[in-house]
C-alpha positions as YAML, in Angstrom:
chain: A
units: angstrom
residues:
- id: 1
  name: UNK
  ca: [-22.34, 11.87, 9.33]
- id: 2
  name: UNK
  ca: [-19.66, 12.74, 6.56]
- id: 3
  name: UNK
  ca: [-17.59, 9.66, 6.29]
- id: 4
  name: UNK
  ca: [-14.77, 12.25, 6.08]
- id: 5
  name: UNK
  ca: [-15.49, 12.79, 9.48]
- id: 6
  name: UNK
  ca: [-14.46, 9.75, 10.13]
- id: 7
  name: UNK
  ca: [-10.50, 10.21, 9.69]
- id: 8
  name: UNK
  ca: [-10.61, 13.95, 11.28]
- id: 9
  name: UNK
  ca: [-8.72, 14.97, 14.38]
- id: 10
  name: UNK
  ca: [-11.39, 15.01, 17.01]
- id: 11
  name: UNK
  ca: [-9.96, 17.57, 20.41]
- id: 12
  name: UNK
  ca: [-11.24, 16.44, 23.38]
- id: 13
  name: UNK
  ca: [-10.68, 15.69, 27.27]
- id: 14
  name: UNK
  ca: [-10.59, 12.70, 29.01]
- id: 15
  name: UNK
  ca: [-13.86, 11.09, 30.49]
- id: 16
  name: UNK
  ca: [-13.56, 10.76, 33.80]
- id: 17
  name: UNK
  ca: [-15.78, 8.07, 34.94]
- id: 18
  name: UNK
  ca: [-13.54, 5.34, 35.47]
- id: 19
  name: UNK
  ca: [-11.49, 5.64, 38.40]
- id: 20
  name: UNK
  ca: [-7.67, 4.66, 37.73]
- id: 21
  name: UNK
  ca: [-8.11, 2.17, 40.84]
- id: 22
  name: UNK
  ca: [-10.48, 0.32, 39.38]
- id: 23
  name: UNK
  ca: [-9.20, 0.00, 35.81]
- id: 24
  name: UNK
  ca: [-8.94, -3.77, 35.18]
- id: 25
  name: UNK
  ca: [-5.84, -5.83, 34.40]
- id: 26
  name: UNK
  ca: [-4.06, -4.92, 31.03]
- id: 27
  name: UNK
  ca: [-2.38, -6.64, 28.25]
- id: 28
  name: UNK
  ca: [-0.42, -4.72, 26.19]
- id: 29
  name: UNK
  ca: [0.38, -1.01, 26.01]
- id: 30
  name: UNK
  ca: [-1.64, 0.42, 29.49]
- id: 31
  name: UNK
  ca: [0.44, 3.65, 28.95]
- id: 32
  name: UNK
  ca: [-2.26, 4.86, 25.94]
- id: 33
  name: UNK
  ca: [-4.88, 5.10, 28.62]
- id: 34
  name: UNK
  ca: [-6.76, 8.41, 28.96]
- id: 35
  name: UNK
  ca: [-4.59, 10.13, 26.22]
- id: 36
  name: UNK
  ca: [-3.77, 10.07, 22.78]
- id: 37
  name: UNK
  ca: [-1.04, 7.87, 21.25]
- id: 38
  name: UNK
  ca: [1.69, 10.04, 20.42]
- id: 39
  name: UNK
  ca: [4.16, 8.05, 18.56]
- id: 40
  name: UNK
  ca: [2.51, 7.16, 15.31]
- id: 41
  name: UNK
  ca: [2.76, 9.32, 12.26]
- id: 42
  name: UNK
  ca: [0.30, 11.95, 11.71]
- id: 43
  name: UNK
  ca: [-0.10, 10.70, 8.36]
- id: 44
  name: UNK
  ca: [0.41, 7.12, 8.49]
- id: 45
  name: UNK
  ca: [-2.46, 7.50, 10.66]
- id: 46
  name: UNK
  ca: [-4.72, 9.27, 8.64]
- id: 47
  name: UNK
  ca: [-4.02, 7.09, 5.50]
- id: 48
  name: UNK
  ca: [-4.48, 4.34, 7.05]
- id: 49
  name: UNK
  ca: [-8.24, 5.04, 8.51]
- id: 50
  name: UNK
  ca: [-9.24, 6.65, 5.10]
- id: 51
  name: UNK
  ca: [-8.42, 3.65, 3.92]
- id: 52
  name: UNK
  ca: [-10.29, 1.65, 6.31]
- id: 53
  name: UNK
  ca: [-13.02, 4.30, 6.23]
- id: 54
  name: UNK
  ca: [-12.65, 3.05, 1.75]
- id: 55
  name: UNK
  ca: [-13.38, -0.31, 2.40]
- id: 56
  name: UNK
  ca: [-16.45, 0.24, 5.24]
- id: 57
  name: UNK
  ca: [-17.59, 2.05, 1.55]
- id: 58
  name: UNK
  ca: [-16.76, -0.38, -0.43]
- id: 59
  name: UNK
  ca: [-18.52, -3.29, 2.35]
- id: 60
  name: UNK
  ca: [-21.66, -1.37, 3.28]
- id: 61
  name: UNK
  ca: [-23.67, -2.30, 0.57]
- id: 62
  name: UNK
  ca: [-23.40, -5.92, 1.61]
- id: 63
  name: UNK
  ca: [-24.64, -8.46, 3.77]
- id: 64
  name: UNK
  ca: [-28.16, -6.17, 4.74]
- id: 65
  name: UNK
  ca: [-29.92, -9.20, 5.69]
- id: 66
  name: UNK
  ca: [-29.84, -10.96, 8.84]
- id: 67
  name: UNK
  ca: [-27.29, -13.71, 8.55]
- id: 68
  name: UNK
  ca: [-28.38, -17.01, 10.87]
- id: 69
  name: UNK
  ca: [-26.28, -19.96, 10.60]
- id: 70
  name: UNK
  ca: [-27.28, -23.55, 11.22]
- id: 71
  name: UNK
  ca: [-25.53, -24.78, 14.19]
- id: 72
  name: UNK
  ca: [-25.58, -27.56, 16.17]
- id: 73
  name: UNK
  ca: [-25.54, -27.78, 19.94]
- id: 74
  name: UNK
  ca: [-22.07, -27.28, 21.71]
- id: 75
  name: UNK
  ca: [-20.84, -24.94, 18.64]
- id: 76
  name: UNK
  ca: [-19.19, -21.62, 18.41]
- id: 77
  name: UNK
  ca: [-21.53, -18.63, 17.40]
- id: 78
  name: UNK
  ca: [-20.30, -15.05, 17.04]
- id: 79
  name: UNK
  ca: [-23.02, -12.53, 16.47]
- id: 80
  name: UNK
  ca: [-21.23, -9.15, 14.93]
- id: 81
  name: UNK
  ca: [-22.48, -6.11, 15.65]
- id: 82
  name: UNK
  ca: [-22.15, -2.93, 13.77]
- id: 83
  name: UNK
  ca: [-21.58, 0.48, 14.42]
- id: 84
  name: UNK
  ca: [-22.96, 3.43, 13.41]
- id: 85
  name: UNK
  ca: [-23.78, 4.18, 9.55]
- id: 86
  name: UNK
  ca: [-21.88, 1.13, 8.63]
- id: 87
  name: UNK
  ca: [-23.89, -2.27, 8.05]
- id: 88
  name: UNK
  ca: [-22.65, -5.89, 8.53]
- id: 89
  name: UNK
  ca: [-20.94, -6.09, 5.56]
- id: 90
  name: UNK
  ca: [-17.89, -4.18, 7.45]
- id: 91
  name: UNK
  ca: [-17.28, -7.13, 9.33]
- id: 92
  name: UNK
  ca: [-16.98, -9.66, 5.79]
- id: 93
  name: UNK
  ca: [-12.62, -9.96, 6.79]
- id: 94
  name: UNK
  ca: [-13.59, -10.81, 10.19]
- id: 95
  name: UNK
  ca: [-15.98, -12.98, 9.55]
- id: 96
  name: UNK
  ca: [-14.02, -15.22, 7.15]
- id: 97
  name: UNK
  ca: [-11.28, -15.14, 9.68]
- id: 98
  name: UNK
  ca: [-13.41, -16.36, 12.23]
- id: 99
  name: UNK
  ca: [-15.03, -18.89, 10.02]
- id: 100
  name: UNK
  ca: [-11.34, -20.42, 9.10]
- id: 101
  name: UNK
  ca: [-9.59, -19.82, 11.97]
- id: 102
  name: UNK
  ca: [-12.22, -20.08, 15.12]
- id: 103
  name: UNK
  ca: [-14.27, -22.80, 13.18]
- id: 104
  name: UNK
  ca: [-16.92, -20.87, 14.39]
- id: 105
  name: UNK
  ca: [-20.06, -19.89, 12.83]
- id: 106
  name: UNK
  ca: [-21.26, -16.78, 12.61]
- id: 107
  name: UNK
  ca: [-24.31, -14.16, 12.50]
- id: 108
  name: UNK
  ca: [-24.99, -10.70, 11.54]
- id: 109
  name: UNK
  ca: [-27.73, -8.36, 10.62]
- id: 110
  name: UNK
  ca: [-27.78, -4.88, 10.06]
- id: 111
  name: UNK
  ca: [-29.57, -2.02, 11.89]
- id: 112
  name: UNK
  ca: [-30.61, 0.95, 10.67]
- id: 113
  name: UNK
  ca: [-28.49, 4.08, 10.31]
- id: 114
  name: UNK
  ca: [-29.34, 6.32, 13.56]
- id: 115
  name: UNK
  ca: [-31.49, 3.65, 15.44]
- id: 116
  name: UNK
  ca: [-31.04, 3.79, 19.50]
- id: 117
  name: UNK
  ca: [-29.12, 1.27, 21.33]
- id: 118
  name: UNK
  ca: [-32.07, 0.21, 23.10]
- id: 119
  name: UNK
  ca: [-33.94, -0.93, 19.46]
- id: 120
  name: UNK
  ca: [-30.53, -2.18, 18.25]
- id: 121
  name: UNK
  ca: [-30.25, -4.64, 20.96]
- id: 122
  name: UNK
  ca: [-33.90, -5.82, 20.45]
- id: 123
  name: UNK
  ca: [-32.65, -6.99, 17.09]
- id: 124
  name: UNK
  ca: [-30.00, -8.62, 18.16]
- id: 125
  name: UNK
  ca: [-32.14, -10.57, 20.78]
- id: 126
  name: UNK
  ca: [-34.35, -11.52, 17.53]
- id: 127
  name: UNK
  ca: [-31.17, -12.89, 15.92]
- id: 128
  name: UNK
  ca: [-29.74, -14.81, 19.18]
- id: 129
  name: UNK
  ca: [-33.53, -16.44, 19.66]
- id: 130
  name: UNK
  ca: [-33.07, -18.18, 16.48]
- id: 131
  name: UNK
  ca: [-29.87, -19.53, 17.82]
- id: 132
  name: UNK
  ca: [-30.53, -23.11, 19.20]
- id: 133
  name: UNK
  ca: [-29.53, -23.42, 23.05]
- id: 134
  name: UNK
  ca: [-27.07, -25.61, 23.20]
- id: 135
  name: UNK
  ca: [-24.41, -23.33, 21.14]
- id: 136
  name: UNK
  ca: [-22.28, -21.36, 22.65]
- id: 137
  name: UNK
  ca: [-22.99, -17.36, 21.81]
- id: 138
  name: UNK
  ca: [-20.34, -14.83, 21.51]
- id: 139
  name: UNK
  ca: [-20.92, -11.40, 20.51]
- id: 140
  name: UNK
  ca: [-18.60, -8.79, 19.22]
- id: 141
  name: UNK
  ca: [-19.56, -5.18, 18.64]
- id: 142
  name: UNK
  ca: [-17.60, -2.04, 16.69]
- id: 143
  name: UNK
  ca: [-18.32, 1.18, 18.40]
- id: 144
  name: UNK
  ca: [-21.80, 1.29, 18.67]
- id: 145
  name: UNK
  ca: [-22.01, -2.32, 18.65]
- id: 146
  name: UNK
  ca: [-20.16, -3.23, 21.84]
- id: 147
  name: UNK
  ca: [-22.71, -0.77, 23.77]
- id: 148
  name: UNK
  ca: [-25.57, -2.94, 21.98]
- id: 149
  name: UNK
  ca: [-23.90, -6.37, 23.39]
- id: 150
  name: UNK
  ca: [-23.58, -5.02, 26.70]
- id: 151
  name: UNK
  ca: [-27.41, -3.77, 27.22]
- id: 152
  name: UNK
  ca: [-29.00, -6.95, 25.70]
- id: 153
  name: UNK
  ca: [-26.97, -8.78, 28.24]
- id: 154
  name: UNK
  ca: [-27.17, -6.80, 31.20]
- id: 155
  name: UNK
  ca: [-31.16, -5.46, 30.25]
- id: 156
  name: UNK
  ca: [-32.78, -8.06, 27.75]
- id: 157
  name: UNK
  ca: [-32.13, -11.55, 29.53]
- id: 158
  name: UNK
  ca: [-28.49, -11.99, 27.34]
- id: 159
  name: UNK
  ca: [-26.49, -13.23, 30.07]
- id: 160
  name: UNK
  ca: [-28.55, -16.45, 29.97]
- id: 161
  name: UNK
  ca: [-27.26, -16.98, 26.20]
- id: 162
  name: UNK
  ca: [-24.29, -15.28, 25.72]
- id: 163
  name: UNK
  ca: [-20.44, -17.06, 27.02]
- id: 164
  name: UNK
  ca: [-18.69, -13.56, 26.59]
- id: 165
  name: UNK
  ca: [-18.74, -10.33, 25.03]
- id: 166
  name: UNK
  ca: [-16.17, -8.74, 22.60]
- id: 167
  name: UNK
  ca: [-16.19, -4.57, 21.82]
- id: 168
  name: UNK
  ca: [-13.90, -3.08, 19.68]
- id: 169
  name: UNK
  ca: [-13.40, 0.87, 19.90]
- id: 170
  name: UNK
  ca: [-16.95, 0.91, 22.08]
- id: 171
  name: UNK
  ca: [-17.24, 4.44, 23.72]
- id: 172
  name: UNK
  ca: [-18.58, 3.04, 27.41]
- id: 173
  name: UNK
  ca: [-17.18, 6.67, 28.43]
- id: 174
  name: UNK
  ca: [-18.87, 9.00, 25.68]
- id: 175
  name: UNK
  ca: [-18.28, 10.04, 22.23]
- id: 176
  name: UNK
  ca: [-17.95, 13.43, 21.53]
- id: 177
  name: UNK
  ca: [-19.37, 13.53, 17.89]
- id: 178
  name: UNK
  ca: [-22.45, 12.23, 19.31]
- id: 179
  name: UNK
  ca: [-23.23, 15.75, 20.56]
- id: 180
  name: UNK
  ca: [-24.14, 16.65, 17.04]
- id: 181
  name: UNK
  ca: [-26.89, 14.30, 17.16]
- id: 182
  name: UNK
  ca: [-29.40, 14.96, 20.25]
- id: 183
  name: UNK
  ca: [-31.69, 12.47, 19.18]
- id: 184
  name: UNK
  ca: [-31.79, 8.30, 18.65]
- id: 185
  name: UNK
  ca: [-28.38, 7.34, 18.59]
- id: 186
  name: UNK
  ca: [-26.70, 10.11, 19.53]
- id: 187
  name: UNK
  ca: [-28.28, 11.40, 22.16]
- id: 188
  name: UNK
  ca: [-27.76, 7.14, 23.45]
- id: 189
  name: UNK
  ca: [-23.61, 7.85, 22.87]
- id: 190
  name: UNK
  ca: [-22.95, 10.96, 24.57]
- id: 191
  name: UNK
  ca: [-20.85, 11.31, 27.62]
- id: 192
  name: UNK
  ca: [-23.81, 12.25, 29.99]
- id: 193
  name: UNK
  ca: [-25.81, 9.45, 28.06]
- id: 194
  name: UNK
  ca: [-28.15, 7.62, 30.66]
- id: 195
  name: UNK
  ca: [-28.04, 4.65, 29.13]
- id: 196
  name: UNK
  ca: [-24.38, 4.37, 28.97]
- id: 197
  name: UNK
  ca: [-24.53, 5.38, 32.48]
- id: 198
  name: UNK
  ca: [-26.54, 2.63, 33.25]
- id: 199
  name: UNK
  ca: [-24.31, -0.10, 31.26]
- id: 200
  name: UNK
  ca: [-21.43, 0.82, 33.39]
- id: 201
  name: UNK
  ca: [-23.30, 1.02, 36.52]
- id: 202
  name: UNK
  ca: [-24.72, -2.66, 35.95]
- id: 203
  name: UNK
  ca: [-20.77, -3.94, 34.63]
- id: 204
  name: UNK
  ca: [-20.63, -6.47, 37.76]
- id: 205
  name: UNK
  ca: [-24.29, -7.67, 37.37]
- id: 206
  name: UNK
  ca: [-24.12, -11.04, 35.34]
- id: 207
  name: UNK
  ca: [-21.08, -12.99, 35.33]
- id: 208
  name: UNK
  ca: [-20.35, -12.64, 31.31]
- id: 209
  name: UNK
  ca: [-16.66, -11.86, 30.48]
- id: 210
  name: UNK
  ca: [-16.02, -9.40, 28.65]
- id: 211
  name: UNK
  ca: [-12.66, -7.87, 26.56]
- id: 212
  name: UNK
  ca: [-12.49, -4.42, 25.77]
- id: 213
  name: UNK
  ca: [-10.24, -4.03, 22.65]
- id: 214
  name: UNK
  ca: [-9.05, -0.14, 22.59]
- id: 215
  name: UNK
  ca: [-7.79, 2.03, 19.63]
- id: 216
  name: UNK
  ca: [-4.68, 3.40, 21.08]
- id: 217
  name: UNK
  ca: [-4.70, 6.42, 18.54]
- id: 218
  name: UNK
  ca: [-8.49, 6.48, 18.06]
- id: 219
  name: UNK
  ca: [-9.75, 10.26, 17.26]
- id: 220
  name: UNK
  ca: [-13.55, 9.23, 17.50]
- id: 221
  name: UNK
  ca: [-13.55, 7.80, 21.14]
- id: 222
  name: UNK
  ca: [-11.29, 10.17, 22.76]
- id: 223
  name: UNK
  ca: [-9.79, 8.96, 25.46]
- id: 224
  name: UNK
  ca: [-8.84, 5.28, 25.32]
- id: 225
  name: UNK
  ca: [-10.30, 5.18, 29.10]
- id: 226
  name: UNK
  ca: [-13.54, 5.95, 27.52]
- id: 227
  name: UNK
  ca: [-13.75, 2.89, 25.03]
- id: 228
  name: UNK
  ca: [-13.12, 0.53, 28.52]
- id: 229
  name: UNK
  ca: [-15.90, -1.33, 29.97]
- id: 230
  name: UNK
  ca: [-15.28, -0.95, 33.97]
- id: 231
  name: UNK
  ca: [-15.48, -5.16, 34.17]
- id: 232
  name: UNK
  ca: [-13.27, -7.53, 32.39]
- id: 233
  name: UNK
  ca: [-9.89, -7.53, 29.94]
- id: 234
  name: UNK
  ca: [-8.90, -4.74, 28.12]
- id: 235
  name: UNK
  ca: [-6.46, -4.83, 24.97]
- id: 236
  name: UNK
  ca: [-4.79, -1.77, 24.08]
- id: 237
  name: UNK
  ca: [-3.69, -1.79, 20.12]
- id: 238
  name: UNK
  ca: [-1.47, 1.57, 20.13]
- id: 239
  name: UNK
  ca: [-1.42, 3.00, 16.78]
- id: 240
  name: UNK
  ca: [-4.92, 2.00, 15.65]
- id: 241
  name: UNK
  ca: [-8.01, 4.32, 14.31]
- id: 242
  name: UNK
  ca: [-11.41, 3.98, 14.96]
- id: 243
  name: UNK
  ca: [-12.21, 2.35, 11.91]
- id: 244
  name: UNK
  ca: [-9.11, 0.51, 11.17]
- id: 245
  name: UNK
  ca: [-9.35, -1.46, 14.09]
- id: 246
  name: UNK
  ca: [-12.54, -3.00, 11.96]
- id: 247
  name: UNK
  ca: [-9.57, -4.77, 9.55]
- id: 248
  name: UNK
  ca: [-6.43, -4.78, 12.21]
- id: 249
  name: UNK
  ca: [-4.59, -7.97, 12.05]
- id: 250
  name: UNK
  ca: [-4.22, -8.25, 15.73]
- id: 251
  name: UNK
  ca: [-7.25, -7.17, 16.64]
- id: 252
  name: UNK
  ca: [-8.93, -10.03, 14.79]
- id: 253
  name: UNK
  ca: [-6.09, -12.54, 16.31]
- id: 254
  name: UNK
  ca: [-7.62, -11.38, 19.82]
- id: 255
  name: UNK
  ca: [-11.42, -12.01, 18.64]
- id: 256
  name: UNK
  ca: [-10.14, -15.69, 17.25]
- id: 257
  name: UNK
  ca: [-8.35, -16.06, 20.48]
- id: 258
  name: UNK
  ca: [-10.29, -15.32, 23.20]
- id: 259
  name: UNK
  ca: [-13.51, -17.68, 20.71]
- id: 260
  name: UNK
  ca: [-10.99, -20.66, 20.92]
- id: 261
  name: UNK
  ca: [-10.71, -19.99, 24.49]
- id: 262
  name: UNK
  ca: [-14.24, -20.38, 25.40]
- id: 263
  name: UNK
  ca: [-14.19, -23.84, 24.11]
...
C-alpha cells in the first residue's frame, strides 16, 4: 500500500455487526461511535497523520528482530504488535514510555509485510513461549495487531498466558482498504472476513480483559463501531487518525494505565 494512502479520506458505511445493545461500557466520548468525528479540522487532521505516517517511515527500519526481555517471575511484560506494512520499530515512543513509566518490560518482533493473521499470531506465540511463566503478559496490538492478540488468545492457547489484551485502531468490524487485497492479509481484514467473524463470535470465550482504544476521526477503520471488540472497555480518543494514535499522548497514558492496573 502507498503510505499516502494512509492519510486519505476513506468513504464508507458503518459495519453493522455490533448491536448498539450490546456495546460495552464507555469512557470518554461514546458520541463518535459508528460515525466520523466531525469537529476536528480537516487539515489539522491530515497534518497530523502525515506526520505520524513520517515517523512510522522514519521507525520502520528499526527494531526487525524479535525483542525478548529477561524477566523475572511476577513482572510486567507487554508484547507489541504491529500493524500492517509497519514493523516494531513504530512502537520505539511507546515502548520507552512503558519501560519508564509501567516499569514494565517489553517485547516485540516484526512480521512480514502482507502475512495472515493466523501466521502472525503463530509468531507471537513463539515470542510469548520464551516468556518465563510466572510474568505477567500483556499484549497490545495497532490495527492489525489487536486482531493478532485476540486469535492467539481465543485460538492458540493465549488465554492461559496472557492477563489482558490492549488494541489500538483494530478493525474487529472490517476495513475497507482491505478489499484491495483478496489475498493473505487482506482478504483476513475485510468486513465479511471469516476470521474476524470468528474473533468476535468467540469475544466471551476466555475470561481475558480486554480495552479497545478507538480513533475517533480514523479514515482507515471507518466506523469507530468497527475498531470495538464486542467484550470489554472501549476508549474513544475523538480527534485521532489511524496512525497517530501509534504516538497519541493519551493513548499511551491508557496502555501505562490499564499495565499498572494489572499489578
Amino acid at each position: 500500500m502507498n503510505p499516502l494512502e494512509l492519510v486519505a479520506y476513506v468513504r464508507g458505511s458503518t459495519a453493522s455487526w455490533l448491536p448498539s445493545a450490546r456495546l460495552p461500557s464507555f469512557r470518554g466520548s461514546s458520541e463518535g461511535l459508528g460515525q466520523r468525528n466531525e469537529s476536528s479540522s480537516g487539515s489539522t487532521f491530515v497534518g497530523n497523520e502525515a506526520m505520524a505516517t513520517l515517523r512510522e517511515m522514519v521507525l520502520m527500519p528499526r527494531d526487525l528482530a524479535p525483542v525478548v526481555p529477561t524477566v523475572r517471575a511476577g513482572e510486567d511484560v507487554v508484547v507489541l504488535v504491529h500493524g500492517f506494512m509497519a514493523s516494531a520499530g513504530v512502537f520505539r515512543p511507546l515502548r520507552a514510555k512503558l519501560e519508564r513509566e509501567a516499569k514494565a518490560q517489553v517485547a516485540t518482533f516484526t512480521h512480514a509485510p502482507g502475512a495472515g493473521v493466523k501466521r502472525i499470531a503463530q509468531q507471537l506465540a513463539d515470542v510469548v513461549q520464551r516468556i518465563p511463566t510466572g510474568a505477567r503478559v500483556h499484549v497490545v496490538g495497532h490495527s492489525l495487531g489487536g486482531i493478532v492478540a485476540r486469535w492467539f488468545v481465543q485460538e492458540l492457547g493465549g488465554h492461559a498466558r496472557v492477563a489482558q489484551t490492549i488494541s489500538l485502531a483494530s478493525p474487529f468490524g472490517g476495513a475497507h482498504f482491505a478489499r484491495r487485497i483478496p489475498v493473505f492479509v487482506g482478504a483476513d481484514l475485510h468486513e465479511s472476513s471469516n476470521v474476524l467473524a470468528r474473533v468476535r463470535a468467540r469475544a466471551h470465550a476466555f475470561a481475558v480483559r480486554h480495552t479497545s482504544i478507538v480513533a475517533g476521526d480514523d479514515r482507515m477503520v471507518v466506523g469507530a463501531d468497527n475498531a470495538v471488540f464486542p467484550n470489554g472497555d472501549v476508549v474513544v480518543l475523538p480527534g485521532r487518525g489511524h496512525n497517530a494514535l501509534l504516538f497519541d499522548e493519551e493513548a499511551a497514558r491508557i496502555v501505562i494505565e490499564r499495565v499498572k492496573r494489572a499489578v
